[in-house]
LUMMARTI-13023 format. One record per residue (C-alpha): residue number from 1; residue in one letter; chain; x, y, z. Coordinates in Angstrom, 1 decimal, decimal comma. Example, Ala and Ser with C-alpha at 12.3 -4.5 7.8 and 13.67 -1.06 7.14 Angstrom:
+-----+------+------+--------+--------+--------+
! pos ! code ! unit !      X !      Y !      Z !
+-----+------+------+--------+--------+--------+
!   1 !    a !    A !   12,3 !   -4,5 !    7,8 !
!   2 !    s !    A !   13,7 !   -1,1 !    7,1 !
+-----+------+------+--------+--------+--------+
This chain:
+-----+------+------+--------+--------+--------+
! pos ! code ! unit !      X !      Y !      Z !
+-----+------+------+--------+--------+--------+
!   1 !    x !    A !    0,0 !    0,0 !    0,0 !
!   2 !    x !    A !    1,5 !    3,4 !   -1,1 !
!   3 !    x !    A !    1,5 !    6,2 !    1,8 !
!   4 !    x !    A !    2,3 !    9,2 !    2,0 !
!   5 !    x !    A !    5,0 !   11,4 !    4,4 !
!   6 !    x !    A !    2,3 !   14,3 !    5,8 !
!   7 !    x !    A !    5,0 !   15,9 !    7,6 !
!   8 !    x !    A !    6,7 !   16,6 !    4,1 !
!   9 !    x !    A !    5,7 !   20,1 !    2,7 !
!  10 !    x !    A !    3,1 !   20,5 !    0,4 !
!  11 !    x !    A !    3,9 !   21,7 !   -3,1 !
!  12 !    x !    A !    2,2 !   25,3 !   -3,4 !
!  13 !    x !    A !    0,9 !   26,6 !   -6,9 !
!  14 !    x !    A !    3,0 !   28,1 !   -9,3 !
!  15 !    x !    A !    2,5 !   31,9 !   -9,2 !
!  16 !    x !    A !    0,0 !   32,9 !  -12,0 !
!  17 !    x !    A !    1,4 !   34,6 !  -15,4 !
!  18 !    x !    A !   -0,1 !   38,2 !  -13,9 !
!  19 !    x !    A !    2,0 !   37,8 !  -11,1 !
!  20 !    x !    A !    4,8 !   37,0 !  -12,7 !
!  21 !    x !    A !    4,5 !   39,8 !  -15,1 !
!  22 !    x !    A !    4,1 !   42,2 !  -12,0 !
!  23 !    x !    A !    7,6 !   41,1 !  -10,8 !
!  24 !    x !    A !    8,9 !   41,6 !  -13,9 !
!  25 !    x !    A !    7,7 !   45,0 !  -14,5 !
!  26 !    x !    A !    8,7 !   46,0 !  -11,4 !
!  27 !    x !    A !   12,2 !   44,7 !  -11,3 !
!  28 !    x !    A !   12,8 !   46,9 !  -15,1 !
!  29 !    x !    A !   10,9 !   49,8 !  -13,9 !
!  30 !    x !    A !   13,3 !   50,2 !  -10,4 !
!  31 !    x !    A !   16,1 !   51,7 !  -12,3 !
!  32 !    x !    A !   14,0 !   53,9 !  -14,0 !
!  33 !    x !    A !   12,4 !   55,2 !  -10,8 !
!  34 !    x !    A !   15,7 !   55,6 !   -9,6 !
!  35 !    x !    A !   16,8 !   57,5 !  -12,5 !
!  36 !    x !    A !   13,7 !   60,1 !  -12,4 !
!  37 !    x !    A !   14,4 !   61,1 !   -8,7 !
!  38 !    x !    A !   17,9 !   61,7 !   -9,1 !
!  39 !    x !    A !   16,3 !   64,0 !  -11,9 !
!  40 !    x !    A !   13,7 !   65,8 !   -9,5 !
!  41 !    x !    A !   16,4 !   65,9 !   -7,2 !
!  42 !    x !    A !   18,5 !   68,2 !   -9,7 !
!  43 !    x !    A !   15,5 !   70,2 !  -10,8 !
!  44 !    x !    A !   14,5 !   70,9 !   -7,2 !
!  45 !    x !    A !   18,5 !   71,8 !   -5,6 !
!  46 !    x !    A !   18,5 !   74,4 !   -9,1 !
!  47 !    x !    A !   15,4 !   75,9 !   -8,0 !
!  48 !    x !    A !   13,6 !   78,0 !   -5,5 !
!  49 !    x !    A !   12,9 !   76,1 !   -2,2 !
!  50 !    x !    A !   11,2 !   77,0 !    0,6 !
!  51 !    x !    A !   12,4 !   78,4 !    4,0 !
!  52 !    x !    A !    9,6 !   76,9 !    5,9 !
!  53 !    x !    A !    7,8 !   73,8 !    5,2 !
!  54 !    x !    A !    4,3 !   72,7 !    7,1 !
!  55 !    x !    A !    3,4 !   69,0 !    7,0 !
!  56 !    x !    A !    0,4 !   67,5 !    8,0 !
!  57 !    x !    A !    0,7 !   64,2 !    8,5 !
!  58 !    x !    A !   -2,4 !   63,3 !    7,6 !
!  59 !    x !    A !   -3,7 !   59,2 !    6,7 !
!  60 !    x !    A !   -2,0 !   57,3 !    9,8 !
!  61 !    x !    A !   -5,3 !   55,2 !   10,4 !
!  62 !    x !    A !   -6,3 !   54,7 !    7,1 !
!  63 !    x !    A !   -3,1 !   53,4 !    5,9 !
!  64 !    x !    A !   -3,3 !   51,0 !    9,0 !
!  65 !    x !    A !   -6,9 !   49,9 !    8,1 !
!  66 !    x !    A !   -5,6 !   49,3 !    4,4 !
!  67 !    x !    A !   -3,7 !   46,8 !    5,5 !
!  68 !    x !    A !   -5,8 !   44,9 !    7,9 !
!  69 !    x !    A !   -4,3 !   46,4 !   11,5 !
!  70 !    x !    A !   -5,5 !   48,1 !   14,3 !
!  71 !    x !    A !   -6,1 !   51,8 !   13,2 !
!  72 !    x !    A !   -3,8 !   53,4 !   15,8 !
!  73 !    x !    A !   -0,8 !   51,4 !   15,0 !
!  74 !    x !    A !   -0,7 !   53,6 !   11,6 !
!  75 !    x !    A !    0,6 !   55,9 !   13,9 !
!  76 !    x !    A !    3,9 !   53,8 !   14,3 !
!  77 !    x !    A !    4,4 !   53,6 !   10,9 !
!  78 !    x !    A !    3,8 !   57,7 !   10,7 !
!  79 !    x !    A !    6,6 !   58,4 !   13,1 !
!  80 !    x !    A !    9,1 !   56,0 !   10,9 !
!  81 !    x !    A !    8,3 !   58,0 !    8,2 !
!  82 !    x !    A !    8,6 !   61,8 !    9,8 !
!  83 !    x !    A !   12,2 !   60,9 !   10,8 !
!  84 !    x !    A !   12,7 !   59,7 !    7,1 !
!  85 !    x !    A !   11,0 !   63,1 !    6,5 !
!  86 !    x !    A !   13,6 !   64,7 !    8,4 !
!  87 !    x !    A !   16,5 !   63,5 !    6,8 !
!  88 !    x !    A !   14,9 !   64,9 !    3,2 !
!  89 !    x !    A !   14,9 !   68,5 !    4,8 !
!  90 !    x !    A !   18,1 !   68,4 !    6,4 !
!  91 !    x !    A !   19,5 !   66,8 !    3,1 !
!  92 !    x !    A !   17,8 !   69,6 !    1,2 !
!  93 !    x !    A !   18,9 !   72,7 !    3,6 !
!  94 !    x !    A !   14,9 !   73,3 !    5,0 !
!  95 !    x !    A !   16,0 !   75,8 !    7,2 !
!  96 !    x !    A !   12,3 !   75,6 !    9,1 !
!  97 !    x !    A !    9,5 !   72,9 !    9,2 !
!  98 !    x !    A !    6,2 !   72,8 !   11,3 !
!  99 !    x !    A !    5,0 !   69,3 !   11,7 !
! 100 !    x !    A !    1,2 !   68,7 !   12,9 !
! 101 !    x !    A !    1,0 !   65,3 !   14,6 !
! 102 !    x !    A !   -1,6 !   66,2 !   16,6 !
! 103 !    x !    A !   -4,6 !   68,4 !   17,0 !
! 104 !    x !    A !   -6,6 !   69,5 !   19,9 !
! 105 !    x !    A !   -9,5 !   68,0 !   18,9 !
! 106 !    x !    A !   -7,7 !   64,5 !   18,5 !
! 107 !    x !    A !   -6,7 !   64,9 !   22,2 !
! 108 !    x !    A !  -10,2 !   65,3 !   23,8 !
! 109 !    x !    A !  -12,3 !   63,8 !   21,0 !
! 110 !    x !    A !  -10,2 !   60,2 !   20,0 !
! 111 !    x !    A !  -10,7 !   57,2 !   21,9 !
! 112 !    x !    A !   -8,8 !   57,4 !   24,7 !
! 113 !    x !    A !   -7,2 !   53,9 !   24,3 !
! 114 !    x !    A !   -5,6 !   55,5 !   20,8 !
! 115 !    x !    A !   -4,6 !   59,0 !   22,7 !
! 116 !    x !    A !   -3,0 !   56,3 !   25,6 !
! 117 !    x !    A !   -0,9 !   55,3 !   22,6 !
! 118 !    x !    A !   -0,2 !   58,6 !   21,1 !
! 119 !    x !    A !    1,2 !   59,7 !   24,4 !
! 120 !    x !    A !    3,4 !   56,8 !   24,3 !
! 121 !    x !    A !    4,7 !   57,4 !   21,3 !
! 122 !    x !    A !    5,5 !   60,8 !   21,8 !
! 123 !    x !    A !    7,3 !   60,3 !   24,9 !
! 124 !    x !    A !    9,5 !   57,8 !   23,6 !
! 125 !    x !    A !   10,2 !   59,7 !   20,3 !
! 126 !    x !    A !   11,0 !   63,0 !   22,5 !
! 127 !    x !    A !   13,7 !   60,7 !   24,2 !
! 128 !    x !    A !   15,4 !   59,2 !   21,0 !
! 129 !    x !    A !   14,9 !   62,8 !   18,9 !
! 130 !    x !    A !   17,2 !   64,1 !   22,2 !
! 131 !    x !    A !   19,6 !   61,3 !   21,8 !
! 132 !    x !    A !   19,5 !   61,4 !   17,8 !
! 133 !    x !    A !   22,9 !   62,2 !   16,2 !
! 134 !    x !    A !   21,3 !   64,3 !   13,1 !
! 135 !    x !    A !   19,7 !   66,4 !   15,6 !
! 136 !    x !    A !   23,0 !   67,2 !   16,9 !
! 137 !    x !    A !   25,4 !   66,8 !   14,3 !
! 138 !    x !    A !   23,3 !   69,6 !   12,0 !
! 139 !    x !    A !   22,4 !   71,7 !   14,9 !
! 140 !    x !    A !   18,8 !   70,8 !   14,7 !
! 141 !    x !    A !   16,3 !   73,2 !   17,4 !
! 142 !    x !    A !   13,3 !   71,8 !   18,2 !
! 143 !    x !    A !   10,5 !   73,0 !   19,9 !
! 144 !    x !    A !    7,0 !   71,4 !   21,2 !
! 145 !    x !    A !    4,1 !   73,8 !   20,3 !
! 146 !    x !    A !    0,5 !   73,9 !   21,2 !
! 147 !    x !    A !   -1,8 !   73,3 !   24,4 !
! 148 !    x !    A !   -0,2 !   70,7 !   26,4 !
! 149 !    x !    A !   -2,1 !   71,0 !   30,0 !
! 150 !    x !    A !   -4,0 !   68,1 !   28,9 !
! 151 !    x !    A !   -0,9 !   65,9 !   28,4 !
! 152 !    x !    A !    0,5 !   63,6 !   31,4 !
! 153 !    x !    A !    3,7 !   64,3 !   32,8 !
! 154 !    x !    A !    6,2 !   61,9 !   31,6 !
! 155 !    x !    A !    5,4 !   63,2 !   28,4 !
! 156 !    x !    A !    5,6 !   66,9 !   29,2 !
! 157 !    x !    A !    8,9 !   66,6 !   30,7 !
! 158 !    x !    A !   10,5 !   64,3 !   27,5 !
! 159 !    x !    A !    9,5 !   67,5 !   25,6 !
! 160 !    x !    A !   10,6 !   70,0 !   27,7 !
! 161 !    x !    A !   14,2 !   67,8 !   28,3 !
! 162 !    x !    A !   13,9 !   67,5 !   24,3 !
! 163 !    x !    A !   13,6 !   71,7 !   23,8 !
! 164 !    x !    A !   16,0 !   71,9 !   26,2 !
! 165 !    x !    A !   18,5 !   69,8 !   24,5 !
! 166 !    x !    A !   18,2 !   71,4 !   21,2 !
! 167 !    x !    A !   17,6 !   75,3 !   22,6 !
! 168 !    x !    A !   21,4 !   76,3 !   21,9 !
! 169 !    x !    A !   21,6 !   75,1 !   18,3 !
! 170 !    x !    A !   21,3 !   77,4 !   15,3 !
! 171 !    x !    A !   20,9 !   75,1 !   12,7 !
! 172 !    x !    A !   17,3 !   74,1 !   11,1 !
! 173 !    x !    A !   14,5 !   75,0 !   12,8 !
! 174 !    x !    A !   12,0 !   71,8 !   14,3 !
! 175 !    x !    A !    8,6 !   72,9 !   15,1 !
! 176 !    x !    A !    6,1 !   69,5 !   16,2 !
! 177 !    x !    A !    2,6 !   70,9 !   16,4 !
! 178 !    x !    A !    0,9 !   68,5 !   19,1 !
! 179 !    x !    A !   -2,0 !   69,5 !   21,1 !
! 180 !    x !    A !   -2,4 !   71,9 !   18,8 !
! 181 !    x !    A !   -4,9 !   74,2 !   17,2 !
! 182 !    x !    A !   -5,1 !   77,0 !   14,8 !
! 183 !    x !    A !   -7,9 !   79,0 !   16,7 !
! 184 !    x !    A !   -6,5 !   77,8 !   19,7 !
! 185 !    x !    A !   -3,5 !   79,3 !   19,0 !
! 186 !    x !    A !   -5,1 !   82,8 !   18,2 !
! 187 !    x !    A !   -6,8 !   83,0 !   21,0 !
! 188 !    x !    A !   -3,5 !   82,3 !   23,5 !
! 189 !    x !    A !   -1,6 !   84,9 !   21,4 !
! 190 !    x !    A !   -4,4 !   87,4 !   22,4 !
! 191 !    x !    A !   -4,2 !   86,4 !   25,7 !
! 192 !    x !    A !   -0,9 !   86,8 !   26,2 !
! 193 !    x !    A !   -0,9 !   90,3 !   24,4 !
! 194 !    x !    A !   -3,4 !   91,3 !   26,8 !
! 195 !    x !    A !   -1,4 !   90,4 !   29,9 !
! 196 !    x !    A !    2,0 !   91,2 !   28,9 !
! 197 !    x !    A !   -0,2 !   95,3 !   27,9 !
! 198 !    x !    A !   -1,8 !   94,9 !   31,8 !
! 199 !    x !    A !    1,6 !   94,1 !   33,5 !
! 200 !    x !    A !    2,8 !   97,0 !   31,7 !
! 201 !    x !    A !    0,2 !   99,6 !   33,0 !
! 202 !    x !    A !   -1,5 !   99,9 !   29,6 !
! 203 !    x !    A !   -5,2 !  100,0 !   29,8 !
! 204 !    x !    A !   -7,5 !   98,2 !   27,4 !
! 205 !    x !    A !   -7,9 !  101,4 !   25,4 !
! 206 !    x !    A !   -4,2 !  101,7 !   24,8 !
! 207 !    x !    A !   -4,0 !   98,4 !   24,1 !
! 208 !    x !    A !   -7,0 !   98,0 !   21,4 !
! 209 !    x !    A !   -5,4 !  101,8 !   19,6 !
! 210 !    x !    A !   -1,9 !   99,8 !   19,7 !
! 211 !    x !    A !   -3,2 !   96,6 !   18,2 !
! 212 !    x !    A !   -1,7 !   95,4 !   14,8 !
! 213 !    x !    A !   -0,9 !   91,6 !   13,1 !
! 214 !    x !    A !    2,7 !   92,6 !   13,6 !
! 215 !    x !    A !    1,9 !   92,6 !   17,7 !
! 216 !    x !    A !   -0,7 !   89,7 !   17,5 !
! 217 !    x !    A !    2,1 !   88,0 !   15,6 !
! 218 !    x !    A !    5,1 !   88,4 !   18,4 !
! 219 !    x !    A !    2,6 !   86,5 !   21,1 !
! 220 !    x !    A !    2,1 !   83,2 !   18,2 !
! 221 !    x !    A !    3,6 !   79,4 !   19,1 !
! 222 !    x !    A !    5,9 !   80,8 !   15,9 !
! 223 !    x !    A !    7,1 !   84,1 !   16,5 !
! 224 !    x !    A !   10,5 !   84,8 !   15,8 !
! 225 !    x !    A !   10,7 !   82,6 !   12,5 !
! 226 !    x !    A !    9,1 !   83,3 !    9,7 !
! 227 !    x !    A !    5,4 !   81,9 !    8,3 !
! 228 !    x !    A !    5,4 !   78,7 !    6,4 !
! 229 !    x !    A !    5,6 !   79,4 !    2,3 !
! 230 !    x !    A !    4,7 !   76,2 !    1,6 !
! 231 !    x !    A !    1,9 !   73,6 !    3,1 !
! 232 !    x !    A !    1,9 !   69,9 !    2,5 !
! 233 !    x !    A !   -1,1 !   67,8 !    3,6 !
! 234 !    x !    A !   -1,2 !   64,3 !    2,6 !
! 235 !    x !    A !   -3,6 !   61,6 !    2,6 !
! 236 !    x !    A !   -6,1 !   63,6 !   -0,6 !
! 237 !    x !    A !   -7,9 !   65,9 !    2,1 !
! 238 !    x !    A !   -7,6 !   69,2 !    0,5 !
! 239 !    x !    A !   -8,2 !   71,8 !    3,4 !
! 240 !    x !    A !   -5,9 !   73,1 !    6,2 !
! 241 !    x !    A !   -7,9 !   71,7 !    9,5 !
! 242 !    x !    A !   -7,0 !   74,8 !   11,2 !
! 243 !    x !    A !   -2,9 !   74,4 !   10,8 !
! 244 !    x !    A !   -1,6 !   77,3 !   11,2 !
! 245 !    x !    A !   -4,9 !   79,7 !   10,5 !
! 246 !    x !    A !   -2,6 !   82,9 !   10,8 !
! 247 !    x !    A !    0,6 !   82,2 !    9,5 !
! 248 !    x !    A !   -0,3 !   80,9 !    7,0 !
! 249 !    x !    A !   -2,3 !   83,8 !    5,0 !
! 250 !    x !    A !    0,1 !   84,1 !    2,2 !
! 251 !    x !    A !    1,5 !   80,3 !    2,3 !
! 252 !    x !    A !    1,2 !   78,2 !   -0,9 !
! 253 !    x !    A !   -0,6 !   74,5 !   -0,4 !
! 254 !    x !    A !    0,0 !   71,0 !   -2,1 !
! 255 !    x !    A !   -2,3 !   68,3 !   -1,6 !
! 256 !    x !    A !   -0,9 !   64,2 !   -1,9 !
! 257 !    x !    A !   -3,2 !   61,2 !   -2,6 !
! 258 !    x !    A !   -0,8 !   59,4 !   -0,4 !
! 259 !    x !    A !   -1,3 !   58,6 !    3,2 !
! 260 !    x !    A !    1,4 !   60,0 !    5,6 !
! 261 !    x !    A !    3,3 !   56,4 !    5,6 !
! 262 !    x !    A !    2,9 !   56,1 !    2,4 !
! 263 !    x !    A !    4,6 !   59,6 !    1,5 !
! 264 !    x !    A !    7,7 !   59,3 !   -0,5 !
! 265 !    x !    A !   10,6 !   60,9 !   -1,3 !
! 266 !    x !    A !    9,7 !   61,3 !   -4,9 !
! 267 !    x !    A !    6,0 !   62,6 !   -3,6 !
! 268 !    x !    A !    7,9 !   65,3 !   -1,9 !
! 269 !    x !    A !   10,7 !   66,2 !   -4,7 !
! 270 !    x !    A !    7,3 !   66,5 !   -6,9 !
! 271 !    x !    A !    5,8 !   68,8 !   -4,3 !
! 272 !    x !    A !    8,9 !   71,1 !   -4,2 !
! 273 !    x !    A !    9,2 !   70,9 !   -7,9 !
! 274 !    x !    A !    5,4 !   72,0 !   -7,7 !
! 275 !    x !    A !    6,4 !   75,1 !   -5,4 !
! 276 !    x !    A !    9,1 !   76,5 !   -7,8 !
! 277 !    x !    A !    7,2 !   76,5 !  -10,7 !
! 278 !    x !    A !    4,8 !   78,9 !   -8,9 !
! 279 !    x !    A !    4,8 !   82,5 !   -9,5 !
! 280 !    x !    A !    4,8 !   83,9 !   -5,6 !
! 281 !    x !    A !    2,0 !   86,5 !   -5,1 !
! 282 !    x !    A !    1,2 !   87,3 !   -1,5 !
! 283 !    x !    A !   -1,5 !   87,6 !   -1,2 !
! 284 !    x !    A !   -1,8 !   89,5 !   -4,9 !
+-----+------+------+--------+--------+--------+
């Protein structure tokens, strides 16, 4: 009687002729890739590039869903890609980017097992950004901007030991917008203007006849660098979300199907390629 071994593998099916021919095409096509972002790449470094870039990271969840995973772990894959992000500003000579990783909505509004990650994540990316050799070799400053009152403590102090670590350096400029909101952000700068005319015996009169955007703008997260040029917001939502409402008045946007993991460095040569062909108004 013929039997047979079960414990020997079982032969699987030959891949089909469609797969095949996707192998193939991809496997030519590589080089080619290659050879048209070393060609954005030269277009971009001849051109006109921005001095300050804001990202929103936008797609995290969506990519994770995509691919059959728990929504907040798209989150993971989003800070893998903002370091790789990093690297193609510093390689570039960005001398300022604002990153939005987190909105105040998301903090009171998101499940709270996700925002129990998100906290995580930050902590733990405050402590390796400190520790990072780029940060320090190219004189990175970074700085932690929005409401963070709301945010547990272990986080707060791996951002203020993160600020602290970078606040000597005058190289690029590192803005991460968490907890943060456009109005939000408005209404502190008013705030603060108010108090800082008070403790200087100015009386709401004097205050109001003084008011200009030049003074509104000295009391912003941003002051002291100047407003972004250019907006990137991935992920095919094409609106700001309240990123930076006032700064960004005279800033020009680019929209990318892609979600934030998903964003590659040939999405954003194309996206700086899309800047310098644009005839810079503001506001005309």
């Amino acid at each position: 009687m013929l039997t047979v071994d079960s414990s020997l593998p079982k032969p699987q099916p030959a891949p089909s002729l469609k797969k095949r021919l996707v192998h193939i095409v991809r496997a030519l096509t590589k080089p080619l890739y290659g050879l048209y972002e070393l060609r954005l790449e030269r277009e971009v470094r001849a051109a006109s590039l921005p001095q300050h870039i804001g990202l929103i990271l936008d797609g995290n969840r969506r990519f994770a869903k995509a691919l059959g995973l728990d929504g907040k772990l798209g989150y993971d894959f989003g800070v893998d890609k903002a370091h790789e992000v990093l690297g193609w500003c510093l390689e570039l000579g960005i001398p300022a980017a604002t990153i939005w990783v987190l909105s105040t909505d998301n903090v009171t509004k998101r499940d709270p097992s996700e925002v129990k990650h998100l906290m995580h994540l930050f902590e733990r990316e405050a402590r390796n950004l400190a520790k990072d050799p780029r940060i320090h070799n190219n004189h990175v400053r970074v700085r932690a901007i929005g409401r963070h009152d709301l945010f547990p403590e272990d986080v707060l102090a791996s951002l203020r030991d993160l600020e602290t670590a970078t606040e000597h350096y005058d190289g690029m400029l590192l803005n991460i917008a968490v907890g943060y909101g456009g109005r939000e952000e408005i209404v502190d700068a008013v705030k603060n203007l108010l108090s800082s005319g008070a403790k200087n015996g100015e009386t709401l009169e004097q205050i109001a006849q003084n008011l200009t955007p030049e003074l509104i703008g000295q009391h912003l997260y941003t002051a002291g660098i100047p407003d972004p040029d250019f907006i990137i917001r991935t992920s095919g939502e094409v609106r700001l979300g309240g990123f930076l409402l006032w700064q960004s008045a005279y800033s020009e946007y680019y929209f990318c199907d892609a979600y934030w993991p998903d964003f590659r460095r040939i999405d954003f040569l194309r996206a700086l390629r899309a800047y310098s062909a644009r005839e810079i108004r503001l506001g005309q």
